[in-house]
C-alpha positions as CSV (number, residue, x, y, z in Angstrom):
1,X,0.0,0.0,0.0
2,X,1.4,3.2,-0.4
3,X,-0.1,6.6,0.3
4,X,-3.8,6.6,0.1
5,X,-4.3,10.4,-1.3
6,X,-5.1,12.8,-4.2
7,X,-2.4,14.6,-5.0
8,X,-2.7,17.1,-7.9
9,X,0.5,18.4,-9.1
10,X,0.2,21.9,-11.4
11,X,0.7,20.5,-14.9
12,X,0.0,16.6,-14.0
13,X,-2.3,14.3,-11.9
14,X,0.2,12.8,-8.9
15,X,-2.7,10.7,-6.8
16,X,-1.2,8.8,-4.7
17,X,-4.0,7.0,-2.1
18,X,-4.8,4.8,3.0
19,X,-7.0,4.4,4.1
20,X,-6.6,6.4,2.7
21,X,-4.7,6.3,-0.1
22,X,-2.7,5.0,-3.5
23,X,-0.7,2.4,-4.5
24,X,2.1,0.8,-6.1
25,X,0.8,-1.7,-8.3
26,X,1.0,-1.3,-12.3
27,X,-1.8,-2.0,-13.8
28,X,-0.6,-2.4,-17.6
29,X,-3.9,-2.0,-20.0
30,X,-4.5,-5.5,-20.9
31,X,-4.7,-6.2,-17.1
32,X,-7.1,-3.3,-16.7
33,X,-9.4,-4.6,-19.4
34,X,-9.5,-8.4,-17.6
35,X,-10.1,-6.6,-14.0
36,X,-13.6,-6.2,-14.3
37,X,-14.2,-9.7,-14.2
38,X,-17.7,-9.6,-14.9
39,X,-20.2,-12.3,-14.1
40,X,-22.1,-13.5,-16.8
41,X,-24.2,-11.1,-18.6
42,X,-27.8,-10.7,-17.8
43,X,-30.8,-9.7,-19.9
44,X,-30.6,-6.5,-18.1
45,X,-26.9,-5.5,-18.5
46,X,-23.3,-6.4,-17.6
47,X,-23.9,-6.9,-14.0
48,X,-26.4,-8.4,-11.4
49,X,-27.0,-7.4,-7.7
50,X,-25.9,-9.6,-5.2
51,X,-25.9,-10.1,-1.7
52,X,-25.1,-12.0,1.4
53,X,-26.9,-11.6,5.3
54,X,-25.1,-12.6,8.2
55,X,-25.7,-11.3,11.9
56,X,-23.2,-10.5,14.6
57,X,-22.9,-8.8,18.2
58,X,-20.3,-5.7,19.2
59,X,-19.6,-4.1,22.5
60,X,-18.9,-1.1,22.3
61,X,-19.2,1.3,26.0
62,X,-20.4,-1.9,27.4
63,X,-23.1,-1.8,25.2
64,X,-23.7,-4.7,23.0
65,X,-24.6,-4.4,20.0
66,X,-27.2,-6.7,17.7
67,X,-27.0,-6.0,14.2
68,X,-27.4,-7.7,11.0
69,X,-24.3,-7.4,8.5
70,X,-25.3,-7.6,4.5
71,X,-22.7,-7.5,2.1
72,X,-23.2,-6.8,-1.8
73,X,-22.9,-5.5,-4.9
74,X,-25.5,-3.0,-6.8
75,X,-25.1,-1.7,-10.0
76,X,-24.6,1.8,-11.3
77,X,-24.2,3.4,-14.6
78,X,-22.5,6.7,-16.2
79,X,-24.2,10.4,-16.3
80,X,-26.7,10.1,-19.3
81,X,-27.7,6.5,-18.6
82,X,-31.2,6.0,-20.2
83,X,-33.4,3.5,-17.8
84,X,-34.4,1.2,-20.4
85,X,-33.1,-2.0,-20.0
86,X,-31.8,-4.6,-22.2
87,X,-33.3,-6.9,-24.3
88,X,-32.1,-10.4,-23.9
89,X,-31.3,-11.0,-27.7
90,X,-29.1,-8.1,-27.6
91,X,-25.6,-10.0,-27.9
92,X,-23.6,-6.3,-28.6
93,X,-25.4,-5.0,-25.4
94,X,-24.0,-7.7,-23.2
95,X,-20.7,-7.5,-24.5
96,X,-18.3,-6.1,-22.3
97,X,-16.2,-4.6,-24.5
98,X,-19.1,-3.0,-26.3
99,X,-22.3,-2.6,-23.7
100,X,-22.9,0.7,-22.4
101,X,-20.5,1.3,-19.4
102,X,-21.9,-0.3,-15.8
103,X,-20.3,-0.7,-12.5
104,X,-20.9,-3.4,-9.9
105,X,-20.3,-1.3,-6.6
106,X,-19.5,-3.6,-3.6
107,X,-20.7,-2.5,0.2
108,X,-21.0,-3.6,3.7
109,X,-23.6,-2.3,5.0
110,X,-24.4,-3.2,9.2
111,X,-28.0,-1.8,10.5
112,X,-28.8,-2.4,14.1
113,X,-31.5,-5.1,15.1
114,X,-34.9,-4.4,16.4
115,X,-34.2,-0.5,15.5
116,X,-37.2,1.3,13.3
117,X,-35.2,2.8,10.3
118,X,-37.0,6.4,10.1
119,X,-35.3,6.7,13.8
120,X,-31.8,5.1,12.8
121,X,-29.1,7.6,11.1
122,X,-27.5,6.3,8.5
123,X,-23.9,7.2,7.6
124,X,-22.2,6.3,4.1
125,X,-18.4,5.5,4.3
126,X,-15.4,5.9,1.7
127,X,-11.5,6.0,2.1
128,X,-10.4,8.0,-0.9
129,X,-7.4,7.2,-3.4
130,X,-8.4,7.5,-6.0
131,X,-8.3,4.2,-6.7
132,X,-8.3,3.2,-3.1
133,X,-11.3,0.2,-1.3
134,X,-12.7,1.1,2.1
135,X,-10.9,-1.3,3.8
136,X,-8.9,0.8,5.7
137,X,-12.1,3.0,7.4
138,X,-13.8,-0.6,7.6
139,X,-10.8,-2.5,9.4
140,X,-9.4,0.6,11.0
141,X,-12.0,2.7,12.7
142,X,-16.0,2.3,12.6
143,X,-16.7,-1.8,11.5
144,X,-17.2,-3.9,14.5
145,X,-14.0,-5.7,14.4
146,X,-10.8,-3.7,13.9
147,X,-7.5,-4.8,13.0
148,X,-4.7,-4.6,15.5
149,X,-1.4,-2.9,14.0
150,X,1.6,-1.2,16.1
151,X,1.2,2.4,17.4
152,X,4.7,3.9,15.2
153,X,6.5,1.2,14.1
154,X,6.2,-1.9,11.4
155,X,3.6,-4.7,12.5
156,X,5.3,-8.2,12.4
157,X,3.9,-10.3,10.2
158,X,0.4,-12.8,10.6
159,X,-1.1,-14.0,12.4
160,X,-2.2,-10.6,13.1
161,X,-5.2,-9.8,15.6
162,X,-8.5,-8.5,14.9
163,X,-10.8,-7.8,18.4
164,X,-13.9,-6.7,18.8
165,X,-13.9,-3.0,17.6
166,X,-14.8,-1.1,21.4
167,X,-14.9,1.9,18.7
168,X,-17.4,0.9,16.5
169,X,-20.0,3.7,14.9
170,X,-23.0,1.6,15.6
171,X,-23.9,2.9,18.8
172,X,-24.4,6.3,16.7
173,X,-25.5,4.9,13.5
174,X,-26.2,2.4,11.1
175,X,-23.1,2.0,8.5
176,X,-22.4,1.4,4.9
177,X,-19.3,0.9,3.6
178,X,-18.7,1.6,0.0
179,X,-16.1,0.5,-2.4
180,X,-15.3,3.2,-5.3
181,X,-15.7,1.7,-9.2
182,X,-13.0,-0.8,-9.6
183,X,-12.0,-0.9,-5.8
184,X,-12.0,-3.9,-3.6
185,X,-14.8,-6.4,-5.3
186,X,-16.5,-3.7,-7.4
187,X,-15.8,-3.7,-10.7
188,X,-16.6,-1.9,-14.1
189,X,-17.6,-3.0,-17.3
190,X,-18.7,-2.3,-20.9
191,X,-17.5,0.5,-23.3
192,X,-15.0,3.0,-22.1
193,X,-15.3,1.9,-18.7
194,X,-12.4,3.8,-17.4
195,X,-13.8,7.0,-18.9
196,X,-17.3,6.7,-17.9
197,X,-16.1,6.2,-14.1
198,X,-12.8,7.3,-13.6
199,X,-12.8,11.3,-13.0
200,X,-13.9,13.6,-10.4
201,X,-17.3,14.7,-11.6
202,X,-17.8,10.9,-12.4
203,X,-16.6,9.5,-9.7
204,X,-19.3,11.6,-7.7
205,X,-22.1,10.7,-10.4
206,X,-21.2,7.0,-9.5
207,X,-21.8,7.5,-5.8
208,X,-24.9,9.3,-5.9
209,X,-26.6,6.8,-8.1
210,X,-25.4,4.2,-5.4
211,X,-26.6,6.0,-2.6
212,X,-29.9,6.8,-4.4
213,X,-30.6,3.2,-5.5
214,X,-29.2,1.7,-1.1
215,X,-31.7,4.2,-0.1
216,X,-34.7,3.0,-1.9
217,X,-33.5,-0.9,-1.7
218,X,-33.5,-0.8,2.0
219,X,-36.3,1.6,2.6
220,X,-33.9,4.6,4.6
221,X,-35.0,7.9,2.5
222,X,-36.2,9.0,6.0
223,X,-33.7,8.3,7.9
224,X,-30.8,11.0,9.1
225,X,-28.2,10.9,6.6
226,X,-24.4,11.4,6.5
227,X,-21.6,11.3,4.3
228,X,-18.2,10.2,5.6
229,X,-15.2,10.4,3.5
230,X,-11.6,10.3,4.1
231,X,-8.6,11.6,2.1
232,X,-9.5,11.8,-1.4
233,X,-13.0,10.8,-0.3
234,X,-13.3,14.1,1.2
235,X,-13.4,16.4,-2.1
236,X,-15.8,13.2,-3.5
237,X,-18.0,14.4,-0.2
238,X,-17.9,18.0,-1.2
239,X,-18.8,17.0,-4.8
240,X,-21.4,14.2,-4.1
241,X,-23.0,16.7,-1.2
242,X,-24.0,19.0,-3.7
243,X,-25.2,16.4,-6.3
244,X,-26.9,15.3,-4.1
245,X,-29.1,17.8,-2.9
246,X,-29.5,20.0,-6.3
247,X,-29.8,16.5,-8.6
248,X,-31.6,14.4,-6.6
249,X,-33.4,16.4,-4.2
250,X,-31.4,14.6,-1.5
251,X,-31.2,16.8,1.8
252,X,-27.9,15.5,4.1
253,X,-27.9,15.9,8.3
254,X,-23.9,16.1,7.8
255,X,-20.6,15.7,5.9
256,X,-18.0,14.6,8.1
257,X,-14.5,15.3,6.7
258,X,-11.2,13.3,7.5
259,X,-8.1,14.3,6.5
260,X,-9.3,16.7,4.1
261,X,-8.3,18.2,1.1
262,X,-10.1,20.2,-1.3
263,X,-7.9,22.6,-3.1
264,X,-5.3,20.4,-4.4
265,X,-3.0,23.7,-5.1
266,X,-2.3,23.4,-1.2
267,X,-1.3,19.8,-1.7
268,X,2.6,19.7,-0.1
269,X,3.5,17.1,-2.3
270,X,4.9,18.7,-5.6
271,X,4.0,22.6,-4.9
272,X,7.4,22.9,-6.9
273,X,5.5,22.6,-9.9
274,X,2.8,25.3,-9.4
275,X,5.5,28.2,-9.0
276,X,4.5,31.4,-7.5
277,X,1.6,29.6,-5.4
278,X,3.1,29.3,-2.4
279,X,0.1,28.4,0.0
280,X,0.9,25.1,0.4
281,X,3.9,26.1,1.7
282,X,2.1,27.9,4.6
283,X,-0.3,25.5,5.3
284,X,2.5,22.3,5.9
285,X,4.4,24.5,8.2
286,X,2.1,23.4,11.1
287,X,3.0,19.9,10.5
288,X,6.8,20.0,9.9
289,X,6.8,21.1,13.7
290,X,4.5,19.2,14.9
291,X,7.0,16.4,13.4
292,X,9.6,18.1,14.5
293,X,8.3,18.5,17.9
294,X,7.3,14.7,18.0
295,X,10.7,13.0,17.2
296,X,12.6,15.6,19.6
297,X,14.5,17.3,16.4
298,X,13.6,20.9,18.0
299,X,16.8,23.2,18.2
300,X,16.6,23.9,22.5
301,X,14.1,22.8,25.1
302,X,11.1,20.8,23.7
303,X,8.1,23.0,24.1
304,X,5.4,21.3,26.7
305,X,2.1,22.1,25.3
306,X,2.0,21.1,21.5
307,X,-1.4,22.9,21.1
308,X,0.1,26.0,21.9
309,X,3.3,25.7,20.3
310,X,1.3,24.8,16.7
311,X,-0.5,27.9,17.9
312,X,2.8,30.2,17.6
313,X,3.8,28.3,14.3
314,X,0.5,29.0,12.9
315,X,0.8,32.9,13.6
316,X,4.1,32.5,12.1
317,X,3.2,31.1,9.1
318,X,0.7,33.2,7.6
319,X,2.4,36.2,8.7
320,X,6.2,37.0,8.4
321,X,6.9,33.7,6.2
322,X,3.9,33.9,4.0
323,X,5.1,37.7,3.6
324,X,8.7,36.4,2.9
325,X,7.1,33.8,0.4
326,X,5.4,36.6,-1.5
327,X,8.4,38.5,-1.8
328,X,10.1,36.1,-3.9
329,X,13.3,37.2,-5.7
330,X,12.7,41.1,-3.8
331,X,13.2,39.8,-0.5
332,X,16.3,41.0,0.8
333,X,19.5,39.0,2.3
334,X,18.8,39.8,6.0
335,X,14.9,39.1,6.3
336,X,16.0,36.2,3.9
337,X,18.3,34.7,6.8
338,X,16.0,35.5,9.3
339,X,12.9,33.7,8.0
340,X,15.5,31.2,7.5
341,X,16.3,31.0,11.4
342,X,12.7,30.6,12.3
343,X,11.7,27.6,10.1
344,X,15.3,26.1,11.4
345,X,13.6,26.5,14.8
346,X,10.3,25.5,13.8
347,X,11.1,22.8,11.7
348,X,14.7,21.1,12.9
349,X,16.0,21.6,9.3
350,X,19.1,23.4,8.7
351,X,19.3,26.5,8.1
352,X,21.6,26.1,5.3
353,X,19.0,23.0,3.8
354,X,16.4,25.9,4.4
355,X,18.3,28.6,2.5
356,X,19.1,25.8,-0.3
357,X,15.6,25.2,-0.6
358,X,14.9,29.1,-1.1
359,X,12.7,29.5,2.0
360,X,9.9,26.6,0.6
361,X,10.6,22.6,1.7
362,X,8.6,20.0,0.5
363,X,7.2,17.2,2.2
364,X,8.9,14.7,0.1
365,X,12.0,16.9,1.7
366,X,10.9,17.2,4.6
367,X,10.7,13.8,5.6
368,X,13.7,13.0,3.8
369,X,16.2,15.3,6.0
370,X,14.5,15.5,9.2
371,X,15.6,12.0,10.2
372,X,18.8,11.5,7.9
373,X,21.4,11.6,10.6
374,X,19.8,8.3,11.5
375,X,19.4,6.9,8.2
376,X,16.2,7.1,8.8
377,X,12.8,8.8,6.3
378,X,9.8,9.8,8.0
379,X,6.3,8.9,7.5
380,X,3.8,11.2,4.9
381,X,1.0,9.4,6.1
382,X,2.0,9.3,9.4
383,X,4.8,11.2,10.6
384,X,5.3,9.4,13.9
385,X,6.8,6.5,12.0
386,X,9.8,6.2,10.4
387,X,12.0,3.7,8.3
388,X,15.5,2.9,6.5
389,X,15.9,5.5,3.9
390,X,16.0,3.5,0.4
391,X,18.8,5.8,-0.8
392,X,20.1,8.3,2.0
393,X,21.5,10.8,-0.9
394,X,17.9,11.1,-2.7
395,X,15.9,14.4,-1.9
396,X,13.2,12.6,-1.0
397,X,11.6,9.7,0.4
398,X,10.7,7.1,-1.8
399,X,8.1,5.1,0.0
400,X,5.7,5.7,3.3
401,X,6.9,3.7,6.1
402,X,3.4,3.9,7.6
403,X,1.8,2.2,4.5
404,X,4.7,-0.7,4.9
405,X,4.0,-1.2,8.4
406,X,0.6,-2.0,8.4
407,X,-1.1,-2.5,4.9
408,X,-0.4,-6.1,5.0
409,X,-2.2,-6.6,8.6
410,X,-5.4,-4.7,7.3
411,X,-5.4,-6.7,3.6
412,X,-4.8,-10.0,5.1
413,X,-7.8,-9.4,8.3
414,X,-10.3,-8.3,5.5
415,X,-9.9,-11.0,3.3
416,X,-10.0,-13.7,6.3
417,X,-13.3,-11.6,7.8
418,X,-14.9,-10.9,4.9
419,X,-15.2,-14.5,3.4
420,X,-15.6,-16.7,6.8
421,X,-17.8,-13.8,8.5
422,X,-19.5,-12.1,6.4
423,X,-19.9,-15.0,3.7
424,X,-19.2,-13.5,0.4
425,X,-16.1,-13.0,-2.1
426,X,-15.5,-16.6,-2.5
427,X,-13.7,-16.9,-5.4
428,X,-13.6,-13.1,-6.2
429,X,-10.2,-11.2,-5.7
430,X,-10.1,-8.4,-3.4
431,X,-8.2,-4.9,-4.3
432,X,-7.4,-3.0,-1.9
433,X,-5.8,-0.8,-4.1
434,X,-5.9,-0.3,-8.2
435,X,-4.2,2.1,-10.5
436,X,-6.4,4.5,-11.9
437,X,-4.3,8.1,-12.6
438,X,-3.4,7.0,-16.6
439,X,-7.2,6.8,-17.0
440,X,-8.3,9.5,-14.7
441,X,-9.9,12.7,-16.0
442,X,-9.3,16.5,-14.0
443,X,-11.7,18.2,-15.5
444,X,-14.5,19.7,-13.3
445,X,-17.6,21.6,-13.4
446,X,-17.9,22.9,-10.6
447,X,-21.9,25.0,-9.6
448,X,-23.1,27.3,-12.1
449,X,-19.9,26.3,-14.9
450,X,-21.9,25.7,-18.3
451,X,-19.0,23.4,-18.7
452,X,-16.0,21.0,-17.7
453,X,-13.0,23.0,-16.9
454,X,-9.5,21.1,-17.2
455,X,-7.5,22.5,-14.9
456,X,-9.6,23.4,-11.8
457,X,-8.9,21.1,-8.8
458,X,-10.7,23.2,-6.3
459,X,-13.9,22.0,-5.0
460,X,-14.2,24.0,-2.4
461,X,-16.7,26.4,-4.4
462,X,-19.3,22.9,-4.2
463,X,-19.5,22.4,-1.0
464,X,-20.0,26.1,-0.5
465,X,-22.8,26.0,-3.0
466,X,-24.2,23.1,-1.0
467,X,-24.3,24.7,2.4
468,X,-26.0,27.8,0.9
469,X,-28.4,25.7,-1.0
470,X,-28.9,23.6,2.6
471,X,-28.2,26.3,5.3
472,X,-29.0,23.8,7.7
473,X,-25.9,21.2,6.4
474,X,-23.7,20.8,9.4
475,X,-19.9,20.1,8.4
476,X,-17.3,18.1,10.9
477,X,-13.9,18.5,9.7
478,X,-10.9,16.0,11.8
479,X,-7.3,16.0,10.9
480,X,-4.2,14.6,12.4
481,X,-1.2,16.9,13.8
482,X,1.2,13.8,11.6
483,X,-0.5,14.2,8.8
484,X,2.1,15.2,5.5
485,X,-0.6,13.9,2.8
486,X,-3.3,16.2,3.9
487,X,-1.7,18.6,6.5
488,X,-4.8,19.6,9.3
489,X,-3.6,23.0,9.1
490,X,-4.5,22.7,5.0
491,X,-8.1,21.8,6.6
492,X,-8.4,24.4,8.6
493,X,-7.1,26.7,5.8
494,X,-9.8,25.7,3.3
495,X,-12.4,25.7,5.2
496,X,-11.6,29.9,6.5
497,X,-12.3,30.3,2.8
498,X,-14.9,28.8,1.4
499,X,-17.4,31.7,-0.2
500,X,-20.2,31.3,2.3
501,X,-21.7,34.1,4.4
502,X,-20.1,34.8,7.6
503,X,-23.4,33.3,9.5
504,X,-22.7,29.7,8.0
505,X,-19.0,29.4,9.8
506,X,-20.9,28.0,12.8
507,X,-22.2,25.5,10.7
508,X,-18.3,23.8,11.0
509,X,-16.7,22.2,13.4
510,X,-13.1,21.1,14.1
511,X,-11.3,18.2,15.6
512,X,-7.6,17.4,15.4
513,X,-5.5,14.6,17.1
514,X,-2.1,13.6,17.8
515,X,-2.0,10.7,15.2
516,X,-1.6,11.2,11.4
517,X,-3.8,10.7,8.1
518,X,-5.3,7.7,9.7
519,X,-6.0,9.1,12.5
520,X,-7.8,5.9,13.8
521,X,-4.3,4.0,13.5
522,X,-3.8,5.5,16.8
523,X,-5.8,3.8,19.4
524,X,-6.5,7.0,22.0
525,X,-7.2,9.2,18.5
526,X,-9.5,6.5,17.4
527,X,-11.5,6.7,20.9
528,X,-11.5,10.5,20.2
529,X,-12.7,10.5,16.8
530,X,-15.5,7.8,17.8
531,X,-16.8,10.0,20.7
532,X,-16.8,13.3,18.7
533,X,-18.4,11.5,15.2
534,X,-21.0,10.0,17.4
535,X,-21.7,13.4,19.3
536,X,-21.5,15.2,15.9
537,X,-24.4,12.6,14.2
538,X,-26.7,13.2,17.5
539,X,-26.5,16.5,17.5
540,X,-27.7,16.9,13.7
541,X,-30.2,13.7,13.6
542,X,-33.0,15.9,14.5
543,X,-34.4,12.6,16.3
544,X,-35.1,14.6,19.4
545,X,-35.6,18.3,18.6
């Protein structure tokens, strides 16, 4: 597994996907083409529902739990998608490499037992990627059994433990996981699959259609509704939000954010290649020292409150340094050095390294030198962790040492749970993880466009349009302090400037912890994020106005 998140560079797409989340693995086209594995063709399309019930008990505050666990598949099709079936002696409409476009979208979904569904909130799940399952929210934070995985450092390999999940959402509500287009056992199908599913605005189209067609099968239009979505499923929530409501007359209780990103221009990946925008600069600042601050690579005495330190960094980061930034050739020698001095003390770089890098360090650099006197990279996902460097003259890390540690523990639990538990994928292939970015497409439209736009990666401007469309849409946004893929101070950031009235601020809240992207990796910021998601969803479920 490597790192689970969108990242858009300037002039190229640079996803990269945990639970976020993307991956390694080369898909070359001819493999692509065989992935969708289709089942047999039916006299309706490509694909065919399916399904398997199972029942199970979780504790969770010494509660237990009774639910009933279905997993399965329901099909989807492109934007345009007429509703008229296929006749059976159609043979070109159930080929797949000529049939209209379909995808075979796979979910666990848990409802609790004995509870009336138009008093049961409902809350729709997704890690991000693209290209990225939902294994990792599934395993990692809200399904009632989680995978067990060291704090900061690599998990040995199987048997590895999964325990009753004492942090399971389904005190709060009931819980759907979903699995994008191609992800885990969904698959696509037909004519320019990749196309018809494989893009932001598509993407989105694909996930409203799902949650459109769940909603009807299992009766839950009335119930309290939310949309969870981590790492690059948080811009799909911003998008999907406003589809949502102004396509499908589809009101939403909340949109929970995790590890958000929705301007990908603040991404801290490859800012290098978006010169003279030098926000994301700004907004990683926060996490370098928090990094910094977490490994003990602070020049002097180690301050004792974090929160308050980030505080000071914060101030200093959208004042003298994002003054110093905007200067750019103009800014003289001395206020050059001294800039210099403070990200040294901020940051444990070098001031010489900082000087190098003309005032603006990459994550990739970041986590590169921070640790090199050790030999040593640390995390993006995760900056708590840290492994061998691969090459200890390279600028920058070439692999996530988070996403070695404990991708194979959450792979290898979900494939044992999912077939002798939850009774389906026999004989299917589960991936966690597929590659998506030579087929994916940028452009955008985003509210009141007439139009795609190729180069905007910014969809901050829909969810705005969706909270002033819906001025009742409550927003939770959570981040981690070790987060590099989607720094929490990038979160915060975005959020200060979406173009809503001044009223509809109150309508967010924040949460941060002391763990990284997954923030549920760490046990104590798992118990955190339950108690505050679960607050958030009774607060909003207008159950008991």
């Amino acid at each position: 597994m490597k790192p689970k998140i969108l990242l858009l560079a300037a002039s190229a797409l640079a996803l990269v996907s945990a639970a976020a989340h993307a991956t390694d693995a080369k898909t070359k086209p001819d493999e692509a083409k065989s992935a969708a594995s289709a089942p047999p063709p039916t006299a309706d399309g490509l694909f065919a529902p399916t399904s398997s019930t199972t029942e199970g008990t979780v504790q969770v505050d010494g509660q237990t739990i009774a639910y009933q666990a279905v997993a399965g598949t329901l099909v989807v099709h492109p934007k345009g998608w007429q509703d008229t079936g296929i006749k059976s002696d159609d043979k070109d409409a159930q080929d797949p490499d000529k049939a209209p476009p379909e995808a075979s979208m796979f979910y666990v979904a848990y409802f609790k037992k004995g509870a009336p569904s138009a008093e049961r909130p409902i809350t729709f799940l997704y890690n991000g990627g693209p290209g990225s399952s939902t294994v990792w929210l599934h395993m990692g934070a809200f399904g009632p059994r989680r995978v067990v995985t060291k704090d900061d450092a690599h998990t040995p390999a199987a048997p590895y433990g999964l325990v009753n999940n004492a942090y399971s959402l389904l005190d709060a509500s009931d819980l759907v996981f979903i699995d994008a287009p191609g992800t885990g056992f969904s698959r696509i199908a037909g004519k320019d699959k990749e196309k018809a599913f494989y893009g932001m605005d598509a993407d989105a189209h694909a996930f409203a259609e799902f949650i459109t067609a769940f909603l009807g099968k299992y009766g839950r239009y009335n119930s309290p509704k939310y949309l969870f979505g981590e790492s690059y499923g948080t811009p799909r929530s911003a998008v999907l939000v406003n589809d949502l409501e102004t396509e499908h007359d589809l009101d939403f209780n909340g949109v929970i954010l995790l590890s958000q990103i929705l301007n990908f221009d603040l991404s801290a990946d490859y800012p290098e290649a978006n010169p003279g925008t030098d926000e994301a600069y700004i907004t990683a600042l926060p996490t370098y020292a928090a990094t910094a601050w977490y490994h003990n690579k602070l020049p002097g005495s180690r301050p004792a409150d974090l929160t308050a330190f980030l505080a000071e960094v914060e101030k200093f980061a959208t004042t003298d340094y994002a003054l110093a930034l905007q200067a750019g050739s103009t800014l003289d020698a001395t206020h050059r050095q001294a800039v210099a001095a403070q990200l040294a003390k901020y940051t444990g770089l070098p001031v010489d390294y900082i000087l190098k890098a003309d005032l603006r360090v990459t994550q990739g650099m970041f986590t590169h030198e921070l640790l090199s006197s050790e030999g040593d990279v640390a995390g993006r996902l995760d900056t708590r962790f840290a492994g061998p460097a691969m090459d200890v003259l390279e600028k920058e890390a070439e692999y996530d040492p988070q996403s070695a540690s404990i991708s194979s523990a959450y792979v290898s639990d979900f494939n044992d749970y999912v077939r002798k538990d939850l009774k389906f994928g026999e004989g299917r292939v589960y991936k966690p993880e597929i590659e998506v970015f030579q087929y994916w497409s940028t452009p955008h439209q985003p509210p009141g466009a007439p139009f795609g736009i190729p180069d905007i990666r910014n969809v901050m401007p829909d969810l705005a349009y969706a909270m002033k469309y819906d001025p009742n849409l409550k927003v939770m946004v959570n981040g981690g302090y070790y987060d590099l893929a989607t720094p929490f101070y990038e979160g915060w950031y975005e959020m200060h400037h979406l173009q809503i009235p001044m009223a509809l601020q109150s309508n967010i809240e924040y949460h941060y912890y002391q763990s990284g992207h997954m923030v549920y990796a760490h046990e104590a910021a798992l118990k955190q994020l339950h108690d505050n998601v679960a607050a958030f969803i009774r607060q909003t479920d207008n159950l008991n106005p």
